[in-house]
Structure formats: C-alpha cells, structure tokens
N, C-alpha and C positions, 0 to 999 in steps of 0.2 A: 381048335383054331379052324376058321375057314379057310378052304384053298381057294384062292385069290381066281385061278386061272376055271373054277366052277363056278366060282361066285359072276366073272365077267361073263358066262354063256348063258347064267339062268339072265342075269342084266340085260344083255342081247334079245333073247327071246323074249322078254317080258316088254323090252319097245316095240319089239315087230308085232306084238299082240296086242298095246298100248293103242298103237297106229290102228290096225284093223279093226280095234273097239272103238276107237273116237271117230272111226269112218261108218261104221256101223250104228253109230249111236246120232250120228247128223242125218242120217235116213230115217229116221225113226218118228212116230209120231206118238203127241198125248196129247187124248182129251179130258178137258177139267168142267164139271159143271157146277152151277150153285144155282139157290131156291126152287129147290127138288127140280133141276132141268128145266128152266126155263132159262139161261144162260147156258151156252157152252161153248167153251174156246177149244184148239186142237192148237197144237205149239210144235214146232218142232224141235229135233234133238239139240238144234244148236241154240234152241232159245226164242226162236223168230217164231210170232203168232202167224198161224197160215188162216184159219177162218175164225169165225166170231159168229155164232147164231142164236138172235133173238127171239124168243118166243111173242106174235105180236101181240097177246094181251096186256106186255108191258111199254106198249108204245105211248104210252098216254102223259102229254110233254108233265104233266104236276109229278110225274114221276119216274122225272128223269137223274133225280140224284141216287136213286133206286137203283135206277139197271147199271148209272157207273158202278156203284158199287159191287154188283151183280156182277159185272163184265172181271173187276179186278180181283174179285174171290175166284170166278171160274180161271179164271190165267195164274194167279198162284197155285189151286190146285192141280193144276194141270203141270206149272214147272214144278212143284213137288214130286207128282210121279215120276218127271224124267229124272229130276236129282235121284230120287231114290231109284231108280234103274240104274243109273252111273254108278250109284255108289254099291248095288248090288254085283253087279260085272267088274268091278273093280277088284271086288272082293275073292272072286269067282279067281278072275286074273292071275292075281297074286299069293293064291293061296298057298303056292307051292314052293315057292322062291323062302331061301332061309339067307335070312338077312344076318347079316353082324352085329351085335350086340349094341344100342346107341343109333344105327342107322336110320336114316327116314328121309320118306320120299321125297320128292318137291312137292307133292299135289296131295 
C-alpha cells in the first residue's frame, strides 16, 4: 500500500518541477525546416512562430502554393521537436514519483 502522506510530497515536488519545466520549456526555442532548408521556422516553447525564413529562389509568385506549403511543413516540424522535448522532460520529471495503481495524470 502507499503511504498517503509520501505519496502527497513526491505530488508536491513533482508541481514545483512541473511549474519550473513549463517555464523552462516557454524559453525555449525550435527550428523546423523543409525542402532541404530552403524554408525554416523557429517556434517557440509556447507554440508562437517567432521567424519564418525564405530562401529567395522561391519567391517566384507561380509558386507560391509551394512555399505555403513549405512554410507549414517547416512549422509542424519544428512543433514536433518542441512536443517531443515536452514529452521527453516529462518523462525525465516523473520518472521517480510511484504512482498508485489506476492513477493518472491530468496531462
């Protein structure tokens, strides 16, 4: 059986670390590119694109449904990597914490 009054301290420390990582993880930046780098977005941790850089041999307006495209692969890839940093630190986090049998987190 768990003891109740362990389980609430590892619970405690695991928000104070919770907190420090999602502050940690809103500083953070990823960059995503597509068509070997000639698109590249930088995102940040919270999700908000901060730049967008074109390479200009693709300015040529007959292909412009091109670079959207280009633009929305580089920004998925790019929140890909932050997801997968979240859900690595996440992991990191909680690795220690012995949960009760049935238990689960909100997130």
């Amino acid at each position: 059986m768990v003891d109740m009054n362990q389980f609430m301290k590892q619970a405690q420390a695991m928000q104070s670390k919770l907190a420090t990582m999602q502050k940690e993880m809103a500083d953070r930046e990823y960059e995503g590119s597509s068509g070997g780098g000639l698109v590249k977005i930088v995102i940040r941790g919270s999700g908000d694109m901060k730049t967008a850089e074109i390479d200009p041999s693709l300015l040529n307006k007959d292909e412009a449904d091109m670079v959207s495209d280009l633009i929305v692969a580089a920004f998925n890839d790019a929140k890909k990597k932050m997801e997968d940093d979240a859900q690595s630190n996440m992991s990191k986090m909680t690795g220690g914490l012995q949960m009760p049998p049935g238990f689960k987190m909100p997130f």
